[in-house]
C-alpha positions in Angstrom: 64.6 178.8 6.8 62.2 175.4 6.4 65.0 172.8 6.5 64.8 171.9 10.5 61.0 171.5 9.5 59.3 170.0 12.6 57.8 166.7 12.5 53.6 167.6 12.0 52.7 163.7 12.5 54.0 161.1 14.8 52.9 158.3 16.4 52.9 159.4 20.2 49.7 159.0 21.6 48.3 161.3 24.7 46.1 160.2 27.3 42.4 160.2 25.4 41.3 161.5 28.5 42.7 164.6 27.8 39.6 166.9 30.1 38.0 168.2 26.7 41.0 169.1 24.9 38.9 170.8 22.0 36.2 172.3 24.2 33.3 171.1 22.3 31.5 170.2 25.9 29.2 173.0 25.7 30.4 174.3 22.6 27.6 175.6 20.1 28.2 172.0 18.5 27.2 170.1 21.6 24.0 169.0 21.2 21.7 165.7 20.9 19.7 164.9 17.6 17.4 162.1 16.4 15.7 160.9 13.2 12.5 160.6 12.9 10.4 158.5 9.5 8.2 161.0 7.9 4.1 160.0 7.5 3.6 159.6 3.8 7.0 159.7 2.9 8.0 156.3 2.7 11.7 157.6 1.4 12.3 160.5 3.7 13.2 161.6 7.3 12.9 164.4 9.5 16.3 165.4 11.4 15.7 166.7 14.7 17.4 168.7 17.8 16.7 167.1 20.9 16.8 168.2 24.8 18.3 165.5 27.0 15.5 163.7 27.6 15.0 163.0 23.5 12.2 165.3 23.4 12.1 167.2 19.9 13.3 171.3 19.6 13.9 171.9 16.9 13.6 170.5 13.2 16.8 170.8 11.3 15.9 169.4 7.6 14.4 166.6 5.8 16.8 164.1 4.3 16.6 160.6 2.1 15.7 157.5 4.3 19.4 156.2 3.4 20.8 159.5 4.5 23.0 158.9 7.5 22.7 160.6 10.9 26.2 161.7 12.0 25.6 164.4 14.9 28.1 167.4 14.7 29.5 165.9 17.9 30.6 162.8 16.1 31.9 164.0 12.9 34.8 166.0 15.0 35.0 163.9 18.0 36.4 160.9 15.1 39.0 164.1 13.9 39.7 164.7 17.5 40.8 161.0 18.1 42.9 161.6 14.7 45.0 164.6 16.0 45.5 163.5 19.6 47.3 160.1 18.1 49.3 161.3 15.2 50.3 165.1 16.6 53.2 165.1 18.7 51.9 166.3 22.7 54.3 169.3 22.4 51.9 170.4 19.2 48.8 169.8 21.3 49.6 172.2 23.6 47.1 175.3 24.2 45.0 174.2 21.2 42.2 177.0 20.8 38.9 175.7 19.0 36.0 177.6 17.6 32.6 176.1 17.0 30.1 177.8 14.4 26.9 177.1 13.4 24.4 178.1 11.0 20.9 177.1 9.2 19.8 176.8 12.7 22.3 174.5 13.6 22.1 172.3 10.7 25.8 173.0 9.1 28.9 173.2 11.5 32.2 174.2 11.5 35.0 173.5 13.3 38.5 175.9 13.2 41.6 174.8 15.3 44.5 176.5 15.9 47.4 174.6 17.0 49.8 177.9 18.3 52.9 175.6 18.4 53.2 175.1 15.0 54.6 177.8 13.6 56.7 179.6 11.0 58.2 183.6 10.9 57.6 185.4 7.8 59.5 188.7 7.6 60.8 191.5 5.8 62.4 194.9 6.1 59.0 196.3 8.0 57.4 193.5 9.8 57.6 190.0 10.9 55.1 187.8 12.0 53.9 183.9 12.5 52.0 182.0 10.3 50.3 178.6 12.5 49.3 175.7 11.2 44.8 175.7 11.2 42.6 172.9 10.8 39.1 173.8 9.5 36.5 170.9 9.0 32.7 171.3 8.1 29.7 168.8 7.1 26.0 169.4 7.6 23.0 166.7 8.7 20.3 168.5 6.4 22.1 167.7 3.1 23.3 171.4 2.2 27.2 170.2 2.5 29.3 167.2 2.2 31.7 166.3 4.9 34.7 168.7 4.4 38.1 169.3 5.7 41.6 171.5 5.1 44.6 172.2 6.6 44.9 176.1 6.3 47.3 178.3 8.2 46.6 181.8 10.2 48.7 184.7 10.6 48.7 185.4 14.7 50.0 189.2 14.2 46.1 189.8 12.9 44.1 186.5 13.9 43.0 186.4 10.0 43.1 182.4 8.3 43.9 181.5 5.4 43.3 178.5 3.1 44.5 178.3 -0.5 41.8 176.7 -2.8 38.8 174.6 -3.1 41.8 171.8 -4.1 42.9 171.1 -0.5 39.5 170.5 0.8 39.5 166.7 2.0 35.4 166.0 0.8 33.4 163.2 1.1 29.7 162.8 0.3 27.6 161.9 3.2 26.4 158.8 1.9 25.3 155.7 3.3 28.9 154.3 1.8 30.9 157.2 3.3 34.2 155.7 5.7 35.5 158.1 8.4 38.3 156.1 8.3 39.5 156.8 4.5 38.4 160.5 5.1 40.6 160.8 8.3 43.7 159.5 6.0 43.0 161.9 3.8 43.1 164.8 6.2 46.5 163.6 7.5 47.8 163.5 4.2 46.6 167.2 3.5 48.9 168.7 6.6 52.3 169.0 4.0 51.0 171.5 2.0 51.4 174.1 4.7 55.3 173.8 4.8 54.7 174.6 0.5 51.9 177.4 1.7 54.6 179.2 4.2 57.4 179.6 1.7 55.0 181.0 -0.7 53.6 183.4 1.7 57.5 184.4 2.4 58.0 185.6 -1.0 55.2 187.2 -1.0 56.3 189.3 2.0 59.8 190.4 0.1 57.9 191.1 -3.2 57.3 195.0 -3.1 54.6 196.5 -5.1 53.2 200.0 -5.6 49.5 201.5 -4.5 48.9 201.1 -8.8 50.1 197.3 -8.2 47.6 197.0 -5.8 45.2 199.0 -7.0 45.8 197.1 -10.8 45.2 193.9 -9.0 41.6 194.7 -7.1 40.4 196.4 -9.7 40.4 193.0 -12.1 38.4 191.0 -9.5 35.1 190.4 -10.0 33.6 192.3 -7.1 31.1 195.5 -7.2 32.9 198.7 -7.0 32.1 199.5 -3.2 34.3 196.1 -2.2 36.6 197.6 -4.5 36.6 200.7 -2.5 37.3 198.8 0.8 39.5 196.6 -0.6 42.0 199.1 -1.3 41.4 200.9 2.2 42.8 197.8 3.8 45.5 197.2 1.8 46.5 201.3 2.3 46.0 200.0 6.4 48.1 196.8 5.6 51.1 198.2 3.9 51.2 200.8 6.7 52.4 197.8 9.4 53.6 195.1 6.8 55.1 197.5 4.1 54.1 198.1 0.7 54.0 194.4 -0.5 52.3 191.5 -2.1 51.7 190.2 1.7 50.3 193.7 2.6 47.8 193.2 -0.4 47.0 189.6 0.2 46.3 190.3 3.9 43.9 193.2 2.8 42.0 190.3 1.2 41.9 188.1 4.0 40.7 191.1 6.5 37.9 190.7 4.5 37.6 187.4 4.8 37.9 187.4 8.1 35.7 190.2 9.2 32.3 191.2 9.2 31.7 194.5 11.8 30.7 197.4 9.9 33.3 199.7 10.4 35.5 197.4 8.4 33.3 198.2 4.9 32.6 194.0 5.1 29.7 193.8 7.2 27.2 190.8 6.7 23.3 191.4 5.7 21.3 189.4 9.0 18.5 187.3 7.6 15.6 185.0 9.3 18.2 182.3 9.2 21.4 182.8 10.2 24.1 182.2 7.6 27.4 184.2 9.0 29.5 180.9 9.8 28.9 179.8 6.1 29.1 183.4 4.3 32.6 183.5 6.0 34.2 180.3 5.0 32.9 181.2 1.1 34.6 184.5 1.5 38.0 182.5 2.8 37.3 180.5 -0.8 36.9 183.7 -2.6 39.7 185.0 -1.7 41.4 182.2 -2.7 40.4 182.6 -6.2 41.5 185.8 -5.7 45.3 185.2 -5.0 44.7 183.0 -8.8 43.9 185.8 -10.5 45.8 186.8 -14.0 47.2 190.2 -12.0 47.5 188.8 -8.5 49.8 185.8 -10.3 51.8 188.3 -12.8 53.1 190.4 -9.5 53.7 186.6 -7.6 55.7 184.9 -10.6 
């Protein structure tokens, strides 16, 4: 199934002006700061958000003096140049690209989706495609480091998918920090989603029972109401996928991929808004989940 693998990296280079191929023009990432020394603080500075005439908005955080300023626009602009010279064109092709923010705009996130590069995974019930997803993250108040992962997302459901805090690419935002090491790093990362696939094939042809499932959710450390609607979307799940490790490993990732209230997951608003962030630690959680002693006794 995975040995006319298609070649992720190359070294064919599209034309850089490629009219906003990530839509980040206007994005909820597109936006001017400054920095700012703070009066009495000889070793500390204000972050701002500017309007286009430099004029302060908003203040996003106070950092160390040595801190460095890299806007949101810059961090993924430098990832941009990265994809568009080592992606074959054909891979490029009807990229989609979702900006997030939260803590006021302090922490961003990026999520691509590249929709050409993709793998079936099937069984007797249903198949699907699994696309290739690069999610990259990084703050300029000092609440995260600069992050990135390759991940993958099932297109029969829109949920993503990454599989452990051990494929995040993360780098300090020091004064010593090199875009350029960090952007190796990320290409390097892009080969575990031809090992991710073929795992989340056998998980498709591994069939399980409602006890299976309900064995497995009951062992995670959750409160009893997740429980509850954990096992309602795996009962959903297995009703389109079939009653099968996938079906149950889906039902986690609905969760992590949805917050409107009639799905049981809904998110609690606050004064600050923290939905971008709560839903990339609930794409973590989950998996943790997938490591647990039960989930891993049904997936050996």
């Amino acid at each position: 199934m995975f040995e006319d693998r298609p070649t992720i990296m190359a070294d064919i280079t599209i034309e850089k002006n490629n009219n906003d191929l990530f839509k980040m023009k206007g994005s909820a990432v597109d936006f001017p700061m400054k920095e700012e020394k703070l009066e009495h603080f000889w070793d500390k500075k204000g972050i701002y958000r500017v309007d286009e005439e430099g004029e302060i908005v908003q203040g996003l955080g106070i950092v160390g003096r040595e801190y460095p300023l890299s806007t949101h626009k810059d961090f993924f602009s430098q990832q941009h140049d990265m994809i568009i010279n080592k992606f074959p064109a054909e891979h490029l092709e009807d990229v989609k690209t979702n900006y997030r923010v939260s803590r006021d705009g302090a922490w961003a996130l990026q999520d691509i989706i590249f929709p050409n590069v993709k793998f079936p995974i099937e069984n007797r019930k249903q198949k699907t495609e699994i696309g290739l997803r690069n999610v990259s993250w990084h703050s300029v108040d000092g609440s995260a480091s600069n992050n990135a992962l390759f991940g993958a997302i099932d297109f029969f459901c829109t949920n993503g998918m990454i599989t452990g805090e051990y494929d995040v690419v993360r780098k300090k935002n020091t004064k010593h920090f090199d875009m350029r090491n960090f952007i190796n790093e990320i290409e390097k990362s892009v080969e575990e989603f031809y090992l991710t696939v073929e795992k989340y094939q056998t998980w498709a042809t591994r069939d399980i029972t409602f006890q299976d499932a309900k064995t497995v959710v009951e062992n995670l450390p959750v409160k009893n109401r997740k429980k509850e609607n954990l096992l309602k979307a795996y009962e959903q799940e297995a009703v389109e996928r079939g009653d099968n490790l996938w079906a149950l490993y889906s039902a986690f990732t609905y969760y992590s991929s949805h917050t409107d209230k009639e799905s049981g997951f809904n998110i609690r608003n606050t004064v600050h808004d923290h939905e971008a962030q709560t839903m990339l630690k609930r794409e973590f959680e989950v998996a943790g989940w997938v490591e647990n002693e039960e989930f891993v006794k049904l997936a050996a």
